[in-house]
Every structure is written in structure tokens, then in C-alpha cells.
Steps between C-alpha positions, in 0.01 A plus 500: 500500500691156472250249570544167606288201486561164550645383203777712618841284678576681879845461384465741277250722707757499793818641204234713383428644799931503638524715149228761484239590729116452389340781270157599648254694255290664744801574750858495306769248626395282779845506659569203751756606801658131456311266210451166694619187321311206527763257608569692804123412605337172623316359285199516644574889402569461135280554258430474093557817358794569748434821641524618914525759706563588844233651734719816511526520138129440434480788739694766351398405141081468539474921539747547228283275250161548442473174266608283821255331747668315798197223526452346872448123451472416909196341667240759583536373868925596475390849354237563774714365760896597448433760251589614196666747283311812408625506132338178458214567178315180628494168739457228241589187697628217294447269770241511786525249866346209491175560606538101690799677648704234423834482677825405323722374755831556294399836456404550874197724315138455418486414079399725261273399163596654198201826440333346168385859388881666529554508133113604420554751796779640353419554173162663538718745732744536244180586262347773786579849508730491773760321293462743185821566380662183686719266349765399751395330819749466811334164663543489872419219760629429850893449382540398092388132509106550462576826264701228251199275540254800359742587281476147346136463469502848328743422244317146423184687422669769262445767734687808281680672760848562595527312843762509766476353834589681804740246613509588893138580507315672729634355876847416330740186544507366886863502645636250775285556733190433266376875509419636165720838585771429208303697224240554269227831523438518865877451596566772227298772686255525253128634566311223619144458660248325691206688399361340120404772315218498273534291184832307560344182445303586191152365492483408866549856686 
């Protein structure tokens, strides 16, 4: 498997991927429908090692590679309330909402705080039994931003695993009209649920 770390330029991750798809050693080639470049992304989006994937992609490829966990980095409060996907392996939230419920005004939102156990949370999942066998993780959020953030924090600890981020998330991209019906894994017609199964936030259900 070509592995990529963050010593590694997205320049070259980006040709690398335009070239040849990704090897998997669990699951043969993780082929991508259409390998994302990062310039075509916000910024907010982009990430070190230089690797996304649509929603629809992390779709079709999760039952086709046993080595890949698509990792749900939302509030607990988005997954109970709007849903999630029912590949997810686990809820790990990166951030949480205030618990002040701060409002940024900007924003027109309450604030989140930044979840000071993610990367602790994440690697004692990565050392359970339900991610034996795992080494690439498809990191979702609500639509790419937050998933880039996670991504980050990852990376800066040394976490050794390949990491994309979904880059329309779970809701997907709003259009004119400010609905969030342009993409991502609902939009895609995906399963989905409301009902939290047992043991998709690990250590808490």
C-alpha cells in the first residue's frame, strides 16, 4: 500500500493519485471514480497528505475494502439529530458545542470547542478490535471543512493511517438557496439513520 504521511508534498499526492490509483493490501486497488485535486477545493477543505473523496465514492469503495473505515467526526447532538450514515465504524467528534452555547454572529450558529480527547479517542479505537485490520480511514463531518480540521490534528500527532477526507460530508455543500441538497452521503442516497446503534461512539454507548 503507498502510504503517505506528512512529510509527503500534496503536489505530488494529487500527480500520484491523476497517474495510478491507490494499492490497498487487504482489498486490491482502491479505484477513485474521479481523484479530487486539491486546488479545485476551498481551502478550508484541503488537507496535508492531500487525499479526498466524494461521499459517493466513499460509498461504493467502503464494502469493496475491508482495510477502510469511513470515521464520523460530527457532534454527537448532529448524529442523534440529522443522522448519519450506517457504514460509519464510529462517532468520534473532533469538536463538541460549546457547552456556554456561545453564539457566533458571523456564523449565524452557536460555537463549537475543539473535543480535547479526539486524537486520544481515536487512537485507542484505532487500537480496539473493531479496527483490526484497518489502516485507511475516510473522515467525514457535516461538508469537508471540520473533516480537514481532524485530519490536521491527526497528522500533527503521527497518527499512522492513510487519511482522506470526505470532502462533501455527510449533509453536502448548500446551494443558492442555503439548503444543503447539492451533495455529500445523504444527497447520494446512501443508507442513513436516526436510530444510534450500539457502540458507534466507542466508550460512551
Amino acid at each position: 500500500m503507498i502510504r503517505m504521511t506528512r512529510f509527503v508534498a500534496p503536489a505530488l499526492v494529487a500527480l500520484a493519485l491523476a497517474l495510478a490509483p491507490l494499492s490497498s493490501a487487504a482489498g486490491g486497488a482502491l479505484h477513485l471514480q474521479d481523484p479530487i485535486a486539491a486546488e479545485t477545493l476551498s481551502k478550508s477543505k484541503q488537507t496535508t497528505p492531500g487525499l479526498y473523496i466524494t461521499a459517493a465514492d466513499a460509498g461504493r469503495v467502503l464494502g469493496q475494502h475491508p482495510n477502510v473505515a469511513l470515521i464520523d467526526v460530527r457532534t454527537p447532538s448532529e448524529v442523534n439529530l440529522i443522522g448519519y450514515a450506517t457504514a460509519a465504524a464510529a462517532n468520534i467528534p473532533s469538536k463538541l458545542m460549546d457547552p456556554a452555547l456561545a453564539f457566533d454572529a458571523k456564523k449565524g450558529a452557536y460555537k463549537m470547542v475543539d473535543n480535547p480527547a479526539f486524537v486520544d479517542e481515536m487512537t485507542a479505537w484505532l487500537a480496539s478490535d473493531a479496527a483490526a485490520g484497518v489502516d485507511t480511514l475516510l473522515v467525514m463531518c457535516r461538508s469537508g471543512s471540520r473533516s480537514a480540521e481532524a485530519i490536521a490534528k491527526l497528522v500533527e500527532a503521527g497518527v499512522d493511517v492513510t487519511l482522506y477526507n470526505v470532502v462533501d460530508g455527510f449533509e453536502g455543500d448548500t446551494n443558492d438557496a442555503g439548503a444543503r441538497a447539492v451533495n455529500g452521503w445523504r444527497n447520494a442516497g446512501l443508507p442513513w439513520s436516526y436510530k444510534i446503534r450500539e457502540g458507534l461512539r466507542p466508550g460512551y454507548n
